[in-house]
N, CA, C and O atoms as a MOPAC input file, in Angstrom:
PM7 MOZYME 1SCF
protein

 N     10.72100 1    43.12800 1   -39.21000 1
 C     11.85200 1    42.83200 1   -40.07400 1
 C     11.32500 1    42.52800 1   -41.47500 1
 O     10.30300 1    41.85800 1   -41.62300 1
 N     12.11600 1    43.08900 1   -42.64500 1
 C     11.43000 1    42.75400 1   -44.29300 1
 C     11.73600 1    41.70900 1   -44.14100 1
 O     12.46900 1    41.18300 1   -43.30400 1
 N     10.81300 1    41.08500 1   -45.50300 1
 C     10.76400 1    39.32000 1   -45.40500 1
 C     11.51700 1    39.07700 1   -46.90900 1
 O     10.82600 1    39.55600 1   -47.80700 1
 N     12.61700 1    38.52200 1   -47.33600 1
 C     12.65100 1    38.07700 1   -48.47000 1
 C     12.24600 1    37.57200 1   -50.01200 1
 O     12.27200 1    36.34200 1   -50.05600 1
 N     11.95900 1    38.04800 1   -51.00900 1
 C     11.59700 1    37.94400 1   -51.83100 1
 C     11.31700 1    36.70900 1   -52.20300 1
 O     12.24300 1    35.94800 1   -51.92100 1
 N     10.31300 1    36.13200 1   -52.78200 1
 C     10.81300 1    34.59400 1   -53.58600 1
 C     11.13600 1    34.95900 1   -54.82200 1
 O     10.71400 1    35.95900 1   -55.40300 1
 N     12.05000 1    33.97900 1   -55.33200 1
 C     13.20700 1    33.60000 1   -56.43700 1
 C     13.83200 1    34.76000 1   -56.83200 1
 O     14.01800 1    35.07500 1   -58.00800 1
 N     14.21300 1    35.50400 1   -55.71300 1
 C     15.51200 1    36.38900 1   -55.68900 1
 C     16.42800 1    36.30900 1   -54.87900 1
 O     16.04600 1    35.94600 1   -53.76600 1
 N     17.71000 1    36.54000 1   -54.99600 1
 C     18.45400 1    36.21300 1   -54.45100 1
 C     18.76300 1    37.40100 1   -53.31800 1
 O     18.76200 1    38.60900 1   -53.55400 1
 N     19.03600 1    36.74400 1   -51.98200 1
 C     19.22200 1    37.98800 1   -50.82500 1
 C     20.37900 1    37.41400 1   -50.20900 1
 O     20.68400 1    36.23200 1   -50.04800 1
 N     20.99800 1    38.53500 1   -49.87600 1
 C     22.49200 1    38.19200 1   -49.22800 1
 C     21.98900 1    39.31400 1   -47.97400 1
 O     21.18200 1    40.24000 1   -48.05600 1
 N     22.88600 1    38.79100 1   -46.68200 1
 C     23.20000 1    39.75000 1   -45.36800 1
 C     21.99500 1    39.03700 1   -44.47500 1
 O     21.24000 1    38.09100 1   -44.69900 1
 N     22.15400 1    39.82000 1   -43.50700 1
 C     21.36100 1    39.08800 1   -42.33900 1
 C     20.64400 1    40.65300 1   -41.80300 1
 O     21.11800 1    41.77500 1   -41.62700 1
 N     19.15700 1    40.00300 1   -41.65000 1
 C     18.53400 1    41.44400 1   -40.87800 1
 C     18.14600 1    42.58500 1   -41.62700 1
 O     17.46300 1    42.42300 1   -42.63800 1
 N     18.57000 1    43.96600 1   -41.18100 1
 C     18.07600 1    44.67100 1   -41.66100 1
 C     19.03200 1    45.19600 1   -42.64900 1
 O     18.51300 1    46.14100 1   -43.24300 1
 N     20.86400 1    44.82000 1   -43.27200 1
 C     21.37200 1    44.81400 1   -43.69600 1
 C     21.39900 1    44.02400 1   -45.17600 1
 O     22.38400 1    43.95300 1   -45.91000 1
 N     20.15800 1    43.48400 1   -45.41800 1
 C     20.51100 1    42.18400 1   -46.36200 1
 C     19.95900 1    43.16700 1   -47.55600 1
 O     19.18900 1    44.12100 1   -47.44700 1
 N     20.59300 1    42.63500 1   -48.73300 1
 C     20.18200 1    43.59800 1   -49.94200 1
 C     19.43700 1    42.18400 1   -51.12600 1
 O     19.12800 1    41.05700 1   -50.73800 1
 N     19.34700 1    42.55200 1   -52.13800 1
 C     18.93400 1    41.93200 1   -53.56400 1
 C     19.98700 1    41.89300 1   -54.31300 1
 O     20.47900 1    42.96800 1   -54.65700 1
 N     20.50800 1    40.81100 1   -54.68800 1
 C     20.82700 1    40.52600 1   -56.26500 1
 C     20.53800 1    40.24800 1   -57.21100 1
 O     21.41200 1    39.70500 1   -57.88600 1
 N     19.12200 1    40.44600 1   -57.85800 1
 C     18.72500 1    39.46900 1   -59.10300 1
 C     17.59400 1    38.41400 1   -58.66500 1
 O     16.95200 1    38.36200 1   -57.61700 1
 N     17.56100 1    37.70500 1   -59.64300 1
 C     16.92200 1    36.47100 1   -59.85500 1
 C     17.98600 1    35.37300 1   -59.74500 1
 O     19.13000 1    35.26300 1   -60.18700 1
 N     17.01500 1    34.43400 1   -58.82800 1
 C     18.35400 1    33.23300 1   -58.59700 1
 C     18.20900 1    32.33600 1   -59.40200 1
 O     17.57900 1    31.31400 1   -59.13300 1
 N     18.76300 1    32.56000 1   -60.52000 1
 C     18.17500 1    31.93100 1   -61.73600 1
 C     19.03100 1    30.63600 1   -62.09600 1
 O     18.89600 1    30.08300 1   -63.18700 1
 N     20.02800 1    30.12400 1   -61.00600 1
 C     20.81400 1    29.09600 1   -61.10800 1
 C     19.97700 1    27.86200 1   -60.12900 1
 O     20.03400 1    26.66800 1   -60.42400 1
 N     19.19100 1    28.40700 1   -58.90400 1
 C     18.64500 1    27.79000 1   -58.37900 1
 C     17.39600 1    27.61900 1   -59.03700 1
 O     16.90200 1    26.64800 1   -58.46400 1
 N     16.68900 1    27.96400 1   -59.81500 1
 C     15.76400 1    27.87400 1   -60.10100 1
 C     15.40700 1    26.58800 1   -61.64600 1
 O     14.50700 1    25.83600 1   -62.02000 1
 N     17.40400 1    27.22000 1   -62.27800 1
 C     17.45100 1    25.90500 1   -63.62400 1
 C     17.13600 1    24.76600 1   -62.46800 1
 O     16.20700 1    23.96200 1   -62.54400 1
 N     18.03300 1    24.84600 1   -61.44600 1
 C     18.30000 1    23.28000 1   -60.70200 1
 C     16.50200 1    22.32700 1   -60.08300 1
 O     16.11300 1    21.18200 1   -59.85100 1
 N     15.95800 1    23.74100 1   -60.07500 1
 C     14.17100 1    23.49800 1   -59.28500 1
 C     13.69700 1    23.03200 1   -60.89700 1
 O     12.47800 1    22.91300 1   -60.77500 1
 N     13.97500 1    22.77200 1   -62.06200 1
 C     13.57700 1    22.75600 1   -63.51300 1
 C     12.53600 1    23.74500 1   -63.58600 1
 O     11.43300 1    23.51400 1   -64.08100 1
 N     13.02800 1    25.30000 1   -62.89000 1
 C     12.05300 1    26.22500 1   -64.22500 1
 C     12.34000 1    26.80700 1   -65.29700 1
 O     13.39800 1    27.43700 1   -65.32600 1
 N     11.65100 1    26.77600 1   -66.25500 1
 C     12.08300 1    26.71800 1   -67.59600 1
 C     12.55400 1    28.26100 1   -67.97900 1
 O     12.38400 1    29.35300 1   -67.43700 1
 N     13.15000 1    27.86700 1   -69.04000 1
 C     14.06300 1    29.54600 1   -69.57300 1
 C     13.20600 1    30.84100 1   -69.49400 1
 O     13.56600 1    31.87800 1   -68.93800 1
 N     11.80800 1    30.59900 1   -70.24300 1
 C     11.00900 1    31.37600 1   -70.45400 1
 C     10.84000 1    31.94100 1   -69.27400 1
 O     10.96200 1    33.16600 1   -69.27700 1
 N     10.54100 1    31.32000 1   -68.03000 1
 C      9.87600 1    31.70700 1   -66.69400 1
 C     10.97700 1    32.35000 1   -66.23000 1
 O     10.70200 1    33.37900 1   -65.61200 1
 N     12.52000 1    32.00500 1   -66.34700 1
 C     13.55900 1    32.56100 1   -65.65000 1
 C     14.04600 1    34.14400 1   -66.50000 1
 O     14.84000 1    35.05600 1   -66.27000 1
 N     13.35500 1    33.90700 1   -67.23900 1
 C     13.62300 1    35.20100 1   -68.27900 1
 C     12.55700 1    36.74800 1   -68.06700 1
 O     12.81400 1    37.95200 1   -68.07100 1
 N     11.61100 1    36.13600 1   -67.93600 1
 C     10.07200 1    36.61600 1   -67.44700 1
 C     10.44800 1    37.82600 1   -65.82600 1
 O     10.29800 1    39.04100 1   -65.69300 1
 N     11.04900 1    36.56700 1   -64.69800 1
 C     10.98000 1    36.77900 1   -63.50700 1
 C     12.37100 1    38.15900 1   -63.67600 1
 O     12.40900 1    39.28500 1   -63.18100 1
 N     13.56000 1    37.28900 1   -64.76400 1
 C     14.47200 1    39.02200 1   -64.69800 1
 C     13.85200 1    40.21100 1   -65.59900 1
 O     14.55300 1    41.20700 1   -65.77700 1
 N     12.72500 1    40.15300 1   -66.10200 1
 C     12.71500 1    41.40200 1   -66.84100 1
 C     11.50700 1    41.70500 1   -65.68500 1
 O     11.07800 1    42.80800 1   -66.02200 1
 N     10.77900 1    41.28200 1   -64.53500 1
 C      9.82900 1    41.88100 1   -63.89300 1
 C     11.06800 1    42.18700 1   -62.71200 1
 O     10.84100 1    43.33300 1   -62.32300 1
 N     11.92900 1    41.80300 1   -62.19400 1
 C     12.80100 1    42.38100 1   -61.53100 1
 C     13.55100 1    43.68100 1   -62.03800 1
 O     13.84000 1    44.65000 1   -61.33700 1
 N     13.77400 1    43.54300 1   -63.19600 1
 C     14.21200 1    44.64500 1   -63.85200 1
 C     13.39800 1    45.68400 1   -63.58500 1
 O     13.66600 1    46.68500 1   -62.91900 1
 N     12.12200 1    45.33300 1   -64.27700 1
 C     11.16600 1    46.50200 1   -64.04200 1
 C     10.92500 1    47.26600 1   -62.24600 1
 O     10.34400 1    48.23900 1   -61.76500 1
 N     11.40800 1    46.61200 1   -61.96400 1
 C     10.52700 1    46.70400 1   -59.95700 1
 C     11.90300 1    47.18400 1   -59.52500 1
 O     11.94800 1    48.08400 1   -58.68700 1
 N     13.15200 1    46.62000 1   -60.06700 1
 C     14.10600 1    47.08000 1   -59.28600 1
 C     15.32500 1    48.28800 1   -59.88000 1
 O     16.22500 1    48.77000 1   -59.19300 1
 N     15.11900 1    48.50500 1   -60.93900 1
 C     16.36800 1    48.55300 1   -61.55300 1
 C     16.09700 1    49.52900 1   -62.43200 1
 O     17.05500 1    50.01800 1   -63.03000 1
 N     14.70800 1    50.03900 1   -62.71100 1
 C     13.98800 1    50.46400 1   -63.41200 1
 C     14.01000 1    51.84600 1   -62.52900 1
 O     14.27300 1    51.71400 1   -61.33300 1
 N     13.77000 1    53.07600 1   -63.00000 1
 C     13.91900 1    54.12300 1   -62.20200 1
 C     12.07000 1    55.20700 1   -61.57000 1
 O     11.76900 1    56.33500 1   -61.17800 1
 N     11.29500 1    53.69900 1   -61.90300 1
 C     10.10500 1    54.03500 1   -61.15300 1
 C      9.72800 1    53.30900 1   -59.39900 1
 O     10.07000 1    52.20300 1   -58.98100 1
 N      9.09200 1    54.16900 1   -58.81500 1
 C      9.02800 1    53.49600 1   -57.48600 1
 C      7.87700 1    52.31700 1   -57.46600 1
 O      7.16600 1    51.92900 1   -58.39300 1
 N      7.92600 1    51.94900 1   -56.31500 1
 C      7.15600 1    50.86200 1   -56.44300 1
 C      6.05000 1    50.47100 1   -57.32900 1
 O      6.02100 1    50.03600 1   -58.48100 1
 N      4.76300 1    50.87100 1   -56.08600 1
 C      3.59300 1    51.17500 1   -56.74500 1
 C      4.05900 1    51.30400 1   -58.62800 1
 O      4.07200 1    50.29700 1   -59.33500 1
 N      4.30700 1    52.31400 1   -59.01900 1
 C      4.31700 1    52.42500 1   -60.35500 1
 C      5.10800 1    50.98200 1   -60.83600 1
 O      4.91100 1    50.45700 1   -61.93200 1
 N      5.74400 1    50.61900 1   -60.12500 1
 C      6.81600 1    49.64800 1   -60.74500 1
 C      5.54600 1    47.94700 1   -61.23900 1
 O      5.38500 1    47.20900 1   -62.21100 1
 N      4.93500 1    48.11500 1   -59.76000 1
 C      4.54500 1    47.06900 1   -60.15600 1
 C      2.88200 1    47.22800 1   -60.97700 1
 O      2.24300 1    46.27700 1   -61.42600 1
 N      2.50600 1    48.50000 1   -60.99800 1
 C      1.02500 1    48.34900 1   -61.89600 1
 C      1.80800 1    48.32600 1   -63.44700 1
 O      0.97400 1    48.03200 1   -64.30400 1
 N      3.07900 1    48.53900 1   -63.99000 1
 C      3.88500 1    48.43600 1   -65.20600 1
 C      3.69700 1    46.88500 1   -65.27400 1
 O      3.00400 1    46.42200 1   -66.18100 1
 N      4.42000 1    45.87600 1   -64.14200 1
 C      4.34700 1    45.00800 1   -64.64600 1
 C      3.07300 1    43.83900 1   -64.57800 1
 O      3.18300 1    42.67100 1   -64.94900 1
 N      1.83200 1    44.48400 1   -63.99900 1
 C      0.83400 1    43.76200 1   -63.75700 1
 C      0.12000 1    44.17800 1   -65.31900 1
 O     -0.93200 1    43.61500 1   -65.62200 1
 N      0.60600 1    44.96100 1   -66.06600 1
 C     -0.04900 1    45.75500 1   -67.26000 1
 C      0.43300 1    44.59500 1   -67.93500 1
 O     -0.52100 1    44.07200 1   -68.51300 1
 N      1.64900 1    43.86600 1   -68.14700 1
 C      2.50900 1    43.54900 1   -69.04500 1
 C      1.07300 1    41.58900 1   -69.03000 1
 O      0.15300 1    41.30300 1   -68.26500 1
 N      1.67000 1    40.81100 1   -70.28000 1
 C      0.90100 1    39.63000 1   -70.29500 1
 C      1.97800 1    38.68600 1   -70.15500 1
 O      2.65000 1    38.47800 1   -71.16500 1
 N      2.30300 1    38.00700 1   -68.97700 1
 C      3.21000 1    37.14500 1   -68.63700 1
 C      2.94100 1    35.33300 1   -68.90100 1
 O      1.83300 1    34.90900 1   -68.57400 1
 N      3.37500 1    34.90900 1   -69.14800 1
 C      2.86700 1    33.22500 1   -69.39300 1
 C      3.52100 1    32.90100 1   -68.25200 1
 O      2.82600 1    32.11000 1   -67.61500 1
 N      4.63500 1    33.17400 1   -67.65100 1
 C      5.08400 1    32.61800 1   -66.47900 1
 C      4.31400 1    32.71900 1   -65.25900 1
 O      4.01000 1    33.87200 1   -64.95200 1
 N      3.77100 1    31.43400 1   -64.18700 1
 C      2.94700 1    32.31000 1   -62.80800 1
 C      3.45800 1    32.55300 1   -61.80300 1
 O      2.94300 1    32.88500 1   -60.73600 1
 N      4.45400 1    32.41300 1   -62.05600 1
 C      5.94400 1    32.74700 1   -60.73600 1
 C      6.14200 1    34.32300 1   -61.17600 1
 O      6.89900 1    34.88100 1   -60.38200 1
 N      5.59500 1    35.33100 1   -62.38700 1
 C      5.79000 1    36.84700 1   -61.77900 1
 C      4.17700 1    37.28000 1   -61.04400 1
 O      4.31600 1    38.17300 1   -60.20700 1
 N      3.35000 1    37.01300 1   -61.14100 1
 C      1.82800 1    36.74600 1   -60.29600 1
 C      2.50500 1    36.55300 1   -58.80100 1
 O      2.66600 1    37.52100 1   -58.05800 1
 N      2.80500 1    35.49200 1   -58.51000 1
 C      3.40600 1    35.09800 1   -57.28500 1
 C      4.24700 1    36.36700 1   -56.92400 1
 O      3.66600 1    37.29000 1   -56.35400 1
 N      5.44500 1    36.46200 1   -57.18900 1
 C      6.10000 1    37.18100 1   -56.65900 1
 C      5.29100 1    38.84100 1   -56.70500 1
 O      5.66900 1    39.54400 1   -55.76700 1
 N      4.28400 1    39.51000 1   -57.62900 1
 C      3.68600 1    40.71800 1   -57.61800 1
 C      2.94100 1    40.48900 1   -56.10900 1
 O      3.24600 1    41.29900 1   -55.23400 1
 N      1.99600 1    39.43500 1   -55.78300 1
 C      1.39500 1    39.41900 1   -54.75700 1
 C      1.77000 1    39.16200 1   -53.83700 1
 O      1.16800 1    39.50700 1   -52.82000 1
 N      3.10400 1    38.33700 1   -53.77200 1
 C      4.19800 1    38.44000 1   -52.24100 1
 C      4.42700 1    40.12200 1   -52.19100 1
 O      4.64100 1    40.44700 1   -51.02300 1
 N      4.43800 1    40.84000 1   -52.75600 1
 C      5.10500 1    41.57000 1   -52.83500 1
 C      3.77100 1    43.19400 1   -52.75900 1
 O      3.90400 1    44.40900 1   -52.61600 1
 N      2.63100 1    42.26700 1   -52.94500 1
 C      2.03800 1    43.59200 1   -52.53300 1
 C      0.57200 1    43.33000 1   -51.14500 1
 O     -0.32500 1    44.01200 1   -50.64900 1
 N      1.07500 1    42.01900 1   -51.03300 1
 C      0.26700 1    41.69000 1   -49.70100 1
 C      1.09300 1    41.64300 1   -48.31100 1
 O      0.66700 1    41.49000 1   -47.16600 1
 N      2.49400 1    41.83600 1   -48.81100 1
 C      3.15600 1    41.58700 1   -47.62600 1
 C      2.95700 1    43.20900 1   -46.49100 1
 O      2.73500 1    44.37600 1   -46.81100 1
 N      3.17200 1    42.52300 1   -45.07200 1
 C      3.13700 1    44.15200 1   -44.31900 1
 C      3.89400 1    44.57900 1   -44.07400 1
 O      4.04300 1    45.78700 1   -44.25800 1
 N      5.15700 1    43.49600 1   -43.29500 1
 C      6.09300 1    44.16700 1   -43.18900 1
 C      6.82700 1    44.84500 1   -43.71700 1
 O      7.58300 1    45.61400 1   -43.12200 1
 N      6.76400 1    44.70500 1   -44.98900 1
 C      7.98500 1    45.09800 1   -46.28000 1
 C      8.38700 1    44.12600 1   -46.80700 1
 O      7.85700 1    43.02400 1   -46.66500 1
 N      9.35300 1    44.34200 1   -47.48100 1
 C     10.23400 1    43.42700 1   -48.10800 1
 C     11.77200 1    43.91800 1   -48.63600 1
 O     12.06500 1    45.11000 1   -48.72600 1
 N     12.36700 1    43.21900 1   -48.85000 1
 C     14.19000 1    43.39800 1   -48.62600 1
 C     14.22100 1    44.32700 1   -50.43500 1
 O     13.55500 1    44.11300 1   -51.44800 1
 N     15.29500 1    45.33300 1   -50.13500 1
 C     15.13100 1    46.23800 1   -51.01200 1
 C     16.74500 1    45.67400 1   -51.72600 1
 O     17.20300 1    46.22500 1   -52.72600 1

């Protein structure tokens, strides 16, 4: 079963559950700061929304110089995981 993203938001149960974004309401409430919540939607952007596939999606944003370490985190959830992850 794919495993959920961190600090994105997943709705549905199983193999039905999709992505919305960055949960960027939960995350003001965790106090991460604008910059980092801003950071995490333009590397979602890039990975999701963006009309390159993965792989390409994410050596784009491992290219990019992020100050936030929550898009690090989420690149390496995201490329160590086996099962997959929720699309």
């Amino acid at each position: 079963m794919p495993l959920a993203l961190p600090f994105i938001k997943t709705v549905g149960e199983r193999n039905q559950a999709k992505i919305y974004g960055i949960n960027s309401i939960g995350l003001q409430r965790k106090g991460f700061s604008e910059q980092c919540i801003r950071e995490l939607k333009q590397a979602y952007r890039i990975c999701f929304r963006s009309k390159l596939n993965t792989g390409d999606a994410l050596l784009k944003i491992k290219e990019t110089q992020w100050s936030a370490p929550e898009v690090s985190t989420l690149v390496e959830f995201m490329e160590s995981s086996e099962r997959g992850f929720i699309r």
